[in-house]
N, C-alpha and C positions, 0 to 999 in steps of 0.2 A: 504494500500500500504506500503509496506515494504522500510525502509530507511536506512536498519542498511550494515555490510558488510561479511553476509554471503551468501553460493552461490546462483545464482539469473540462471535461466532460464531465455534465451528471443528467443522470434520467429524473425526471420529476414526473410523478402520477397520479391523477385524479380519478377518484370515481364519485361520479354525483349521482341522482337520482334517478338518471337515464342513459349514461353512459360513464363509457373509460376511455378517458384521454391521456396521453404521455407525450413529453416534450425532451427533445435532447438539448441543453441549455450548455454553455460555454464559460466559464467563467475562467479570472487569470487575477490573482494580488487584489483581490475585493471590488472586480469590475466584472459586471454582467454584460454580454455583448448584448447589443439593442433587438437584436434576431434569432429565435430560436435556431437552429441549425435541422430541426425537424418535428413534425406534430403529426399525429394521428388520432383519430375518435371513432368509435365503434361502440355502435348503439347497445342496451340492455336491458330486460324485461322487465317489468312492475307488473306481480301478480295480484292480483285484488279478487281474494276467494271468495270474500263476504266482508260487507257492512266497511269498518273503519282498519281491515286489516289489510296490510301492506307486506308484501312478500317478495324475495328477490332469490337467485342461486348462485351459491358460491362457482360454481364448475362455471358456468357463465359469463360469471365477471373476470376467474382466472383467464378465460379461453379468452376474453374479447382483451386483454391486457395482454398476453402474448401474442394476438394481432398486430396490436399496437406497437409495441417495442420492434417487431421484426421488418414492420412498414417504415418504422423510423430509421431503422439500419439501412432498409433498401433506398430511403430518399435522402439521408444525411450522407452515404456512403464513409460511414464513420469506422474505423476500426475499432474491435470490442479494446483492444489494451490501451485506449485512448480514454476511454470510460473508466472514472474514480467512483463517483457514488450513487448511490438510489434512494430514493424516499418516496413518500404517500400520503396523500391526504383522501380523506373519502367520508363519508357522511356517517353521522354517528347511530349506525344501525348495529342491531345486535347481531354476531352470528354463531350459529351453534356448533362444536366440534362434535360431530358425531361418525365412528368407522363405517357405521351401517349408511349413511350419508341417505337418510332416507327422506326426500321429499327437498321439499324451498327450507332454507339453513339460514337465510340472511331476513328478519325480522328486520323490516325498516325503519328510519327515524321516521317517517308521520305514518307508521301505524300504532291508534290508539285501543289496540284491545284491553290496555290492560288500565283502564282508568277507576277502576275497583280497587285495585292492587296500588296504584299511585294515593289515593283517597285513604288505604289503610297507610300505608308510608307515612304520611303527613300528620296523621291522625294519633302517631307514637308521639307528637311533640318533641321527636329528640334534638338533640343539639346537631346532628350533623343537618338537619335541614337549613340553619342559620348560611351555610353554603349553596341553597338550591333555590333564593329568593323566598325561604319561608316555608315553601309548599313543592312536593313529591310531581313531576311531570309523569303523563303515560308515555312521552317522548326517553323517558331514562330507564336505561339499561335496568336497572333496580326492580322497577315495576314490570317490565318484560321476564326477569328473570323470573323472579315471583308469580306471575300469570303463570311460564312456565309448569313452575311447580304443582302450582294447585289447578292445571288443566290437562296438564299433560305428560301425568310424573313419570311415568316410562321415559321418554324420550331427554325428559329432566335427569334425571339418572344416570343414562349412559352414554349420558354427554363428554366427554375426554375433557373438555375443555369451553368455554365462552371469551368473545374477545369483539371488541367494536372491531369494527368492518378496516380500519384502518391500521389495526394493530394485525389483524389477518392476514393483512398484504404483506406486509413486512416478513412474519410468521411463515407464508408462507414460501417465501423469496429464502429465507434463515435455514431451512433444514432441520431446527433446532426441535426436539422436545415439547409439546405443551406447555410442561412442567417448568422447563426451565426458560423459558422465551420469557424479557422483561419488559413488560407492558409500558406504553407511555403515562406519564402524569398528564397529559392534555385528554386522553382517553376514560381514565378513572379518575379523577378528577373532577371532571363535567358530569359524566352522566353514571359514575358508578360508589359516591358518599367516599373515596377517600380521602381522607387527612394527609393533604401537601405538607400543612405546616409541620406538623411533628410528623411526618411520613410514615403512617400507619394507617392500616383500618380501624376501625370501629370497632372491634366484637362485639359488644353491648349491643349497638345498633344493630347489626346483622343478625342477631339474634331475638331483636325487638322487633325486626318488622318479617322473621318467619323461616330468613336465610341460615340459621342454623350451622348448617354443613359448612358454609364456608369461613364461617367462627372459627370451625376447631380445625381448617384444609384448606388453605389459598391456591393449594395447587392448579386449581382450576380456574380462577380469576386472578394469579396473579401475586407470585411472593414477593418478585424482584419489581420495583418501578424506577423509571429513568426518564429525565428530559427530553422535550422534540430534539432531535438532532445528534441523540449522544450514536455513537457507533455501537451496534449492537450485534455487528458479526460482519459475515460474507455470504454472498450469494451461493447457495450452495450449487453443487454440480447437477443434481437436477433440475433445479430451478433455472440453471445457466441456461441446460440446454435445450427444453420446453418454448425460454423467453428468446431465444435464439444465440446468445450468449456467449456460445462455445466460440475460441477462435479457432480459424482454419488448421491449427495444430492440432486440433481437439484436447485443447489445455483447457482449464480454465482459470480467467483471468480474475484475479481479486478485487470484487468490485461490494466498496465498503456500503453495507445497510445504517442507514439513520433513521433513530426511531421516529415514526411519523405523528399526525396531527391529523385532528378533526380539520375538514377541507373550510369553515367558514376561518377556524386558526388562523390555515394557513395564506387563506387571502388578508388578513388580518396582518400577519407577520409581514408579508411583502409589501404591502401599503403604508407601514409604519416602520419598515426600512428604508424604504425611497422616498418618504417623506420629504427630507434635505431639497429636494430639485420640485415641487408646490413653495412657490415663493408666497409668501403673506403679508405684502406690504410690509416689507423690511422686516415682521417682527418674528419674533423667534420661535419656534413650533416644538412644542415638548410633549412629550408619548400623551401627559395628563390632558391636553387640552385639545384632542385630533378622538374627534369620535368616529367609529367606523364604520359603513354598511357594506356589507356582500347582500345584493339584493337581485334574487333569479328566481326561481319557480317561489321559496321562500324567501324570506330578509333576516339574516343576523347582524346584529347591532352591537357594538363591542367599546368598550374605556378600557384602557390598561393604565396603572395606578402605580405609586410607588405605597400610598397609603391604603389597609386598607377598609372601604365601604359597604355597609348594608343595605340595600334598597331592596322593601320587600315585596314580590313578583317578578321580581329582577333575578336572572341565576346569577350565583355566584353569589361573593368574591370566590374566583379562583386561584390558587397559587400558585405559582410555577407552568400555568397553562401553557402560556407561549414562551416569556422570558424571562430568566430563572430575578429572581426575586422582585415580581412585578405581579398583582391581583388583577383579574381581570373579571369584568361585569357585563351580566350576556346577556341582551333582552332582542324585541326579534318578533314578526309575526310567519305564522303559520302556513298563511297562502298572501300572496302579494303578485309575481308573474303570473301566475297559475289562476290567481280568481279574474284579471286584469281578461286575460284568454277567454274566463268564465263569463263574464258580465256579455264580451262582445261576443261571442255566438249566441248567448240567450236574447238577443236584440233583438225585435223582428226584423229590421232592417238588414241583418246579420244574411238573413237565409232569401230574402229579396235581392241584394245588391252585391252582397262581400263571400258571399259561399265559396267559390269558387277561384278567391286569390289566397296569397298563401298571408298566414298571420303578418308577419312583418311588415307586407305589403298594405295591408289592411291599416297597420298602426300608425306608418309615414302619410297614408292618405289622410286619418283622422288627425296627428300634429300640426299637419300642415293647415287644418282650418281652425287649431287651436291657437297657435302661434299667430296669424295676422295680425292678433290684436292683443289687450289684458283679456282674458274670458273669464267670463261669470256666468253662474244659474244657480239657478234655486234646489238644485238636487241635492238629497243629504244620502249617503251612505253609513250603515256599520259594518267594518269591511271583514268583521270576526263570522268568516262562515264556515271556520273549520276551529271555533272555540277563541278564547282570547289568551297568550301569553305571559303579557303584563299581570292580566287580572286575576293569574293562576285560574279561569276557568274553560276547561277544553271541554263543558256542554252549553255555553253561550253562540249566539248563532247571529247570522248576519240579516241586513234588511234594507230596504229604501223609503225615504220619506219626501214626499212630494211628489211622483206620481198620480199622472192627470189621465182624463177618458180620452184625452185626442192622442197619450201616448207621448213617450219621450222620444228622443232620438239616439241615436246610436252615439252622437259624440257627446251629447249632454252626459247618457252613462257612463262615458269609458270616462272623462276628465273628472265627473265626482268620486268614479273611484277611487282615481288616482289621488286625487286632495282625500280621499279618508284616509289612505295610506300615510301620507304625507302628516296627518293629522294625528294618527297615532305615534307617527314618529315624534310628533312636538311630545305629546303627554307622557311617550319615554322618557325624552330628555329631561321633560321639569320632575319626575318622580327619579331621576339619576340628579340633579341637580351639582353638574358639573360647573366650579367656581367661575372656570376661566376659558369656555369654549370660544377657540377662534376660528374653525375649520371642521367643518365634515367630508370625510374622503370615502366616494360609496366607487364601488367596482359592482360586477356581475352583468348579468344579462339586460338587466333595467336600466343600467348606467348607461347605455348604447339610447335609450328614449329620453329625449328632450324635453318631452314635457313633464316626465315623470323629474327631473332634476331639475329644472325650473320652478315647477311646482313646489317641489322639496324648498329650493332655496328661499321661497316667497311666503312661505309658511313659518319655514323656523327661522327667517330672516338674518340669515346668516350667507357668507359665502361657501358654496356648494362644489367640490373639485372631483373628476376625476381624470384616470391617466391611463394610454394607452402602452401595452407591451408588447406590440406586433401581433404572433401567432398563437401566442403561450398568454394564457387569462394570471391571475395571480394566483390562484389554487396551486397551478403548476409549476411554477416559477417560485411559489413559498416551498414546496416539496423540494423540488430542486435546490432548495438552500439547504434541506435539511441533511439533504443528501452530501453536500459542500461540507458542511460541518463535521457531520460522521470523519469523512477523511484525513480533514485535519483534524481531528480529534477534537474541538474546540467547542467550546459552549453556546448556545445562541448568542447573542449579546447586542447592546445597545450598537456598535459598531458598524455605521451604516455602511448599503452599497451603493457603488455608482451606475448609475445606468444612462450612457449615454444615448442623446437623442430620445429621451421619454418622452412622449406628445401630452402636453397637460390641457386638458381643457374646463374652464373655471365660471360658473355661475352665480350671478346675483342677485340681489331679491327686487323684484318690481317695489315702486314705494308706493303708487297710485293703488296696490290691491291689499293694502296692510287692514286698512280697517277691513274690506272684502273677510278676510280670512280670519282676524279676529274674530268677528259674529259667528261665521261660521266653522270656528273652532268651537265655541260654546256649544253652540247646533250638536255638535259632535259629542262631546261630554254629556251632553241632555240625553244625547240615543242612547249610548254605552250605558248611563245609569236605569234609563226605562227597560234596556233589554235585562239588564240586572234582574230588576224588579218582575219584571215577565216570567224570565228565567225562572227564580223564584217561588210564583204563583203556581208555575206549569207544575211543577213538583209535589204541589198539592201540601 
């Protein structure tokens, strides 16, 4: 393994909630080249058996990853001993190590079957929830497990092992053991009640909410824990020669694994290493005051802190999540791209006029009549139609107020959408109530929509940034650092990189629509509390 500082290949790999993407990224002496040197993406199943369950397959994601990598070889024409490291980011689903590998293994992050099981979690009052905004998600590993157990205890049983979908990747890149493979702290951490701080589990806890077995047996969840990025081994030789790896000697080449990161992390991590090149009017840009959004199908929302905070419905603080002695605070809604898709095929105008082009197409036509001017209407959204985050409640549901007999239009609902999105993002930030915000840096799928960051900036009347990185998104390009690090053995750290030729582009708030959005920020608060109350009633 190479330790000195000449250029260094590393593979970075995503997998989101519909596919796997990898990048072959370049770096030499803490400079990232402006161009990956190669990307591929190959799509991946979402099984949806029933109701609010979410299902995926490991064999699947491996297969469509070893796609990737071998696509990457064939258009980067890179040689494998040019390659130093690998890393992963991927979405925080559970999956299940079982030999009999029988059925869908990867339980997804928005499947909510187990929100019984998160309601008893919560419901222990213990101290590890003070880490989790207060209250137990069906989104954490915790309450899947637990579902597990009490639904499916055969399969619970003769599980070898459980591990977030990103620790997997790694896992199974490693060769390593179950038993002995060291889990990331960004992974247990977030969605599994471990103690960063004094770096321990619970017993108590895991015994108070049912988990028993892994009180007196971490072998299964996890003896060893380790930082994003520490080196956690080598590719092993079958892993080499599956991902295509082997070189033409049929040697194989030592290409160093770092432990990887939940994939919104890792666009997190990348945003607030290249920080340095978003200029802010001269002033100075420090981790506490750069709030962050990855915002695509979902939106996570992220502060990283040197102090740290409690905000309750807020996850977190976490320790050590991204960078070693820094808490980070995760708030976030559930459907954001994905309800955005939702509102405009349910239009009628949808299946009159727009059936028939493709979404994208559909979206630039509606900015393009939002943009002429300030737009205003009288549409209110609540845009919780898959539960609310903040509010710790995943059976609150979404709605519209204002609705007339002549019928809205298709651009009246996509833009009030997007202002309830935007609206929730203000009510994040005053219940995070960060001292000294001068900057919001959102990446993803949505950051490529105009109106959806305009709208942001004209809301929380702040200026609104984001930055392009050619081919490679920041998921991949975070992975790929972790990968960087592994090799050199070195720790994450505040130690920014360069990237040159970043393309930033910077948003700022209309001032003609402030009071606009004021009122109809209230508007918004009135809904969330009556759906509250609804909510409530309906329960009888």
């Amino acid at each position: 393994m190479s330790t000195d500082n000449k250029p260094m290949i590393v593979i970075g790999a995503d997998v989101g909630s519909g596919s796997v993407r990898v990048a072959f990224i370049k770096l030499a002496d803490g400079q990232i080249e402006a161009t990956p040197l190669a990307t591929h993406k190959k799509e991946i199943t979402v099984h949806n058996p029933m109701g609010e369950m979410y299902e995926q397959n490991s064999d699947e994601i491996w297969s469509g990853l070893c796609e990737c990598v071998q696509e990457c070889l064939k258009t980067s024409k890179v040689n494998v001993s040019q390659i130093g490291g690998v890393s992963f980011s991927a979405t925080c689903s559970l999956v299940i190590i079982d030999k009999k590998k029988s059925g869908n293994d990867v339980v997804m992050w928005m499947d909510h079957r187990a929100n019984t099981e998160a309601d008893l979690i919560t419901n222990t009052n213990n101290a590890v929830l003070q880490q989790m905004g207060g209250k137990c998600s069906p989104e954490f590993s915790l309450a899947k497990l637990l579902w597990l157990k009490r639904n499916d205890k055969q399969r619970f049983d003769d599980a070898i092992g459980f591990m977030e979908l990103p620790d997997w990747l790694a896992w199974k890149c490693s060769g390593l053991d179950v038993k002995d493979y060291p889990r990331s702290v960004c992974s247990v951490v977030c969605k599994w009640g471990y103690d960063a701080v004094n770096k321990r589990w619970n017993d108590a806890f895991l015994d108070a909410i049912g988990l028993q077995e892994f009180a007196k047996d971490k072998s299964r969840i996890g003896e060893k824990i380790v930082n994003p990025g520490t080196h956690i081994g080598f590719v092993s030789k079958c892993a080499a020669k599956q991902l295509g790896l082997i070189d033409n000697l049929d040697a194989v080449v030592d290409i160093s694994i770092g432990s990887p990161i939940i994939d919104a992390h890792a666009g997190v991590l990348s945003m607030l290493m290249f920080s340095p090149d978003i200029k802010n009017g001269g002033q100075s840009l420090e981790y506490d005051n750069m709030f962050c959004m990855i915002a695509g199908t979902s939106t996570c929302d992220m502060i990283s802190t040197r102090e740290r905070y409690f905000t309750q419905g807020v996850w977190g603080p976490y320790y050590d999540a991204i960078f070693p002695g820094y808490y980070v605070r995760e708030a976030g809604q559930s459907t954001t791209g994905i309800l955005v898709e939702h509102v405009i095929k349910n239009s009628a105008q949808y299946y009159r006029k727009y059936k028939d082009m493709s979404m994208n197409d559909i979206i630039k036509e509606l900015n393009e009549q939002i943009l002429k001017k300030p737009f205003k209407n009288r549409l209110n959204v609540n845009p919780c139609f898959h539960g609310s985050r903040l509010l710790a409640n995943p059976y609150m549901r979404g709605g519209f107020y204002g609705l007339t007999m002549s019928g809205n239009g298709i651009v009246e609902s996509y833009h009030a959408t997007i202002e309830a999105l935007a609206y929730e993002t203000k009510y994040i930030l005053d219940e995070l109530k960060i001292p000294d915000l001068k900057v919001v840096l959102i990446s993803g799928g949505l950051a490529k929509n105009e109106v959806y960051m305009q709208v942001h900036s004209d809301v929380l009347n702040i200026d609104v940034v984001t930055f392009s990185m050619g081919d490679a998104d920041l998921m991949l390009v975070g992975a790929g650092l972790l990968g960087y690090h592994a090799v050199r053995q070195q720790s994450l750290s505040t130690k920014l990189i360069s990237y040159p030729n970043l393309e930033v582009k910077r948003y700022t708030p209309t001032k003609e629509l402030r009071n606009y959005h004021n009122l109809k920020y209230k508007c918004f608060r009135e809904m969330l509390e009556s759906a509250t109350r609804i909510e409530n009633l309906m329960k009888g």
